[in-house]
C-alpha positions as CSV (number, residue, x, y, z in Angstrom):
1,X,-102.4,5.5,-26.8
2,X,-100.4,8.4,-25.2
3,X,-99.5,10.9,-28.3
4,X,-95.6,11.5,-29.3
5,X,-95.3,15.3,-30.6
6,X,-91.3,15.3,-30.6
7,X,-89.0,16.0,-33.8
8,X,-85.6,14.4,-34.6
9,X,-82.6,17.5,-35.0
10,X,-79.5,15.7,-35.9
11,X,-76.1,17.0,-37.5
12,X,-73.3,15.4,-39.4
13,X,-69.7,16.8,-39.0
14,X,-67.1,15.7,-41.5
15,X,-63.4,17.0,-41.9
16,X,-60.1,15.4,-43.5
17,X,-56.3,15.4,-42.7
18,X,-53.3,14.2,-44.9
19,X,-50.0,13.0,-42.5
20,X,-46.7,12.6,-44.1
21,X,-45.1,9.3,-43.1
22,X,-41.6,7.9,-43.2
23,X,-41.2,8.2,-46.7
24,X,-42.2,11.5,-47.2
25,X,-38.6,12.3,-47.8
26,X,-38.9,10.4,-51.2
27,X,-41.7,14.0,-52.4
28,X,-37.9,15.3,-52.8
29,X,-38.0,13.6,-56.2
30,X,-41.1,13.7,-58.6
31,X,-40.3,9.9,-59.0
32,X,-40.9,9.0,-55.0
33,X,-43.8,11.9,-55.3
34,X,-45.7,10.0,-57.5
35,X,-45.1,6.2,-56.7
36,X,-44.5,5.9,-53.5
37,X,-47.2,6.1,-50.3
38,X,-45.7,9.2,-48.7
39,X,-49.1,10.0,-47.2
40,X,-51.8,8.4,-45.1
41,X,-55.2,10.4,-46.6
42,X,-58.0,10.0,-43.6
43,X,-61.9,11.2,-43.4
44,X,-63.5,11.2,-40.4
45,X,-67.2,12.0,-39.3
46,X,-69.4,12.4,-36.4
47,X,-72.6,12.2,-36.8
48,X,-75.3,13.0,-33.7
49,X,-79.1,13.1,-33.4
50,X,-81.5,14.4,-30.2
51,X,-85.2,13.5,-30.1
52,X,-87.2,16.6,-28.2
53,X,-90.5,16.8,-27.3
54,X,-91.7,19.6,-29.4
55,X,-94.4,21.3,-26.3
56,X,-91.8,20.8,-23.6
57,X,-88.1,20.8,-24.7
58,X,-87.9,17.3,-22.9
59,X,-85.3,15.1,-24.8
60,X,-86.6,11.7,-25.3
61,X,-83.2,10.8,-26.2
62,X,-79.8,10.7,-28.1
63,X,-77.4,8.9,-30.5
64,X,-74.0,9.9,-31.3
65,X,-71.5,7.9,-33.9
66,X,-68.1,8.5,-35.0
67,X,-66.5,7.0,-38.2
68,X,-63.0,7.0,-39.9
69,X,-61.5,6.0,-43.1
70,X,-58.0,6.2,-44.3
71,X,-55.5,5.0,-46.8
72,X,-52.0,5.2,-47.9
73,X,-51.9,7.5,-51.0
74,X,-48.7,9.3,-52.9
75,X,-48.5,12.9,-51.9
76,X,-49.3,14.0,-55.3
77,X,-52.4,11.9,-55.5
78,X,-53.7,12.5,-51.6
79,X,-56.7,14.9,-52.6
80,X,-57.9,12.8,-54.6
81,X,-57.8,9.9,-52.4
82,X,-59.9,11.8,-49.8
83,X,-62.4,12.4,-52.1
84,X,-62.7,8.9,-52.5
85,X,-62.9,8.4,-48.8
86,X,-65.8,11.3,-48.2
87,X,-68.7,10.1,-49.9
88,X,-68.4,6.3,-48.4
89,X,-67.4,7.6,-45.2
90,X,-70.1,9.9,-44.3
91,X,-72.2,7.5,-45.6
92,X,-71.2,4.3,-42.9
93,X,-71.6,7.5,-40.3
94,X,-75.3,8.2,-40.9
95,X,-76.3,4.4,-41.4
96,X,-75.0,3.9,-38.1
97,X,-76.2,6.9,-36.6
98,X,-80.1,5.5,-38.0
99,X,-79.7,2.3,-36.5
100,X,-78.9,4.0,-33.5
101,X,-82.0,6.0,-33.3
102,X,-84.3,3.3,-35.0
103,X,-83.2,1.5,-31.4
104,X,-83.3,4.2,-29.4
105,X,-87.3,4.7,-30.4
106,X,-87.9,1.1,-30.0
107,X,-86.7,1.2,-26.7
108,X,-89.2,4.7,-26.0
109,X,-92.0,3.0,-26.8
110,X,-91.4,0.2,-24.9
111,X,-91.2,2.7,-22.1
112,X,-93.9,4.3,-22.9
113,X,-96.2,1.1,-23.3
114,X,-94.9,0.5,-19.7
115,X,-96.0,3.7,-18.4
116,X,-99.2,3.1,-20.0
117,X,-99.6,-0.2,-18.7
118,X,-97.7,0.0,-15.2
């Protein structure tokens, strides 16, 4: 069985936004501020991993994901809502992102066991 001396580097990149819509004029009065959804809250991630062989440099392979939540919010309660986006949203990211690299090794040591073999 041919050795694998190779490490896994990946990095996770999150940032947020907040867009006024149509309604935005309603923030003009703290009624429309607070009731109505003057503001579409997103998150969005990317999240990407390179497996290198650790005597050679050689990359076995990558995986790269992207992710994004939003939701309609009032502009007084926007923050908020993107602080209940972040968590869940970087977490669908890297889930992803693993099954992506769980198949990209299944798929190395299939070609490895064909070198091997072949």
């Amino acid at each position: 069985m041919q050795p694998l001396d190779a490490v896994l580097i990946y990095e996770v990149n999150q940032w947020g936004r907040k867009r006024s819509n149509f309604l935005s004029v309603a923030n003009l009065t703290i009624l429309g501020g607070f009731i109505l959804p003057t503001t579409t809250a997103s998150e969005n991630v990317t999240a990407n991993a390179i497996l290198i062989d650790v005597q050679q440099g050689y990359p076995y392979g990558h995986a790269e994901v992207s992710h994004e939540d939003e939701s309609l919010t009032t502009s007084w309660g926007s923050e908020s809502t993107r602080d209940g986006l972040r968590e869940p949203t970087r977490t669908t990211a890297v889930k992803r992102l693993s099954e992506d690299v769980q198949e990209m090794l299944s798929k190395l040591r299939l070609q490895l066991a064909e070198q091997r073999h072949g």
